[in-house]
N, C-alpha and C positions, 0 to 999 in steps of 0.2 A: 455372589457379590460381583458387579460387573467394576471391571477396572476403569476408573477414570482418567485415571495418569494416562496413560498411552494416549487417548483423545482428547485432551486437554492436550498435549505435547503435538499433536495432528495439526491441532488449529493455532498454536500459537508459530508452529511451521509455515501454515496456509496463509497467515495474519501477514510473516514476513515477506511469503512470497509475493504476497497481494500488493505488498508495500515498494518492494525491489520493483517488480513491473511498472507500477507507476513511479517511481523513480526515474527510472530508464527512460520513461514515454516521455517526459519533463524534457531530458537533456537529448532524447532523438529533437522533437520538435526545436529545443532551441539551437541543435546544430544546423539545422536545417532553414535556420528561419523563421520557422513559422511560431512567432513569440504569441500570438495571443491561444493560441490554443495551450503553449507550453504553461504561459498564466491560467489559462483555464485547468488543466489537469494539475500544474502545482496546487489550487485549491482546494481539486477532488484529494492530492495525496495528505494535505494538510489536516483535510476536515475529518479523513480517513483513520489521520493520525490520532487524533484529538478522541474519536469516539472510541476508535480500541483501545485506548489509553485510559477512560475512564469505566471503563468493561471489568 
Protein backbone atom coordinates (compact mmCIF):
# COMPACT_ATOMS: atom_id res chain seq x y z
CA UNK A 1 0.00 0.00 0.00
CA UNK A 2 1.69 3.31 -1.00
CA UNK A 3 1.35 6.07 1.53
CA UNK A 4 -0.54 8.92 0.51
CA UNK A 5 -0.31 11.26 3.60
CA UNK A 6 3.37 12.19 3.13
CA UNK A 7 2.46 13.36 -0.67
CA UNK A 8 -0.64 14.82 -0.10
CA UNK A 9 1.47 16.85 2.94
CA UNK A 10 4.26 17.44 -0.23
CA UNK A 11 1.86 19.25 -2.16
CA UNK A 12 -0.09 21.02 0.13
CA UNK A 13 3.68 22.41 1.26
CA UNK A 14 4.36 23.09 -2.47
CA UNK A 15 0.64 24.83 -2.78
CA UNK A 16 2.00 27.15 0.03
CA UNK A 17 5.14 27.79 -1.35
CA UNK A 18 3.66 28.59 -4.58
CA UNK A 19 1.45 30.92 -2.83
CA UNK A 20 4.28 32.75 -0.54
CA UNK A 21 6.24 33.48 -3.75
CA UNK A 22 3.65 35.14 -5.33
CA UNK A 23 2.92 37.00 -2.63
CA UNK A 24 6.21 38.24 -2.24
CA UNK A 25 6.41 39.06 -6.21
CA UNK A 26 2.97 41.45 -5.43
CA UNK A 27 4.63 43.52 -2.76
CA UNK A 28 8.48 43.56 -4.49
CA UNK A 29 6.63 45.07 -7.60
CA UNK A 30 4.54 47.41 -5.56
CA UNK A 31 7.57 48.64 -3.57
CA UNK A 32 9.22 49.15 -6.47
CA UNK A 33 6.65 50.85 -8.40
CA UNK A 34 5.94 49.04 -10.77
CA UNK A 35 1.95 48.75 -9.96
CA UNK A 36 0.60 47.27 -12.99
CA UNK A 37 2.60 44.23 -13.05
CA UNK A 38 2.08 43.90 -9.17
CA UNK A 39 -1.96 44.07 -10.40
CA UNK A 40 -1.16 41.62 -12.75
CA UNK A 41 0.45 38.95 -10.57
CA UNK A 42 -2.00 39.90 -7.51
CA UNK A 43 -4.46 38.19 -10.25
CA UNK A 44 -2.31 35.31 -10.95
CA UNK A 45 -2.03 34.81 -6.84
CA UNK A 46 -5.80 35.26 -6.59
CA UNK A 47 -6.89 33.14 -9.32
CA UNK A 48 -4.17 30.62 -7.85
CA UNK A 49 -6.03 30.96 -4.78
CA UNK A 50 -9.31 30.25 -5.82
CA UNK A 51 -8.47 26.98 -7.84
CA UNK A 52 -6.47 25.35 -5.03
CA UNK A 53 -9.12 26.13 -2.84
CA UNK A 54 -11.63 24.34 -4.67
CA UNK A 55 -9.16 21.19 -5.34
Amino acid sequence: MIDTSSRDSDIIKYEENIAQLLDRAVKLFRRTNLNELADKWDKILKTYDSKKRSH
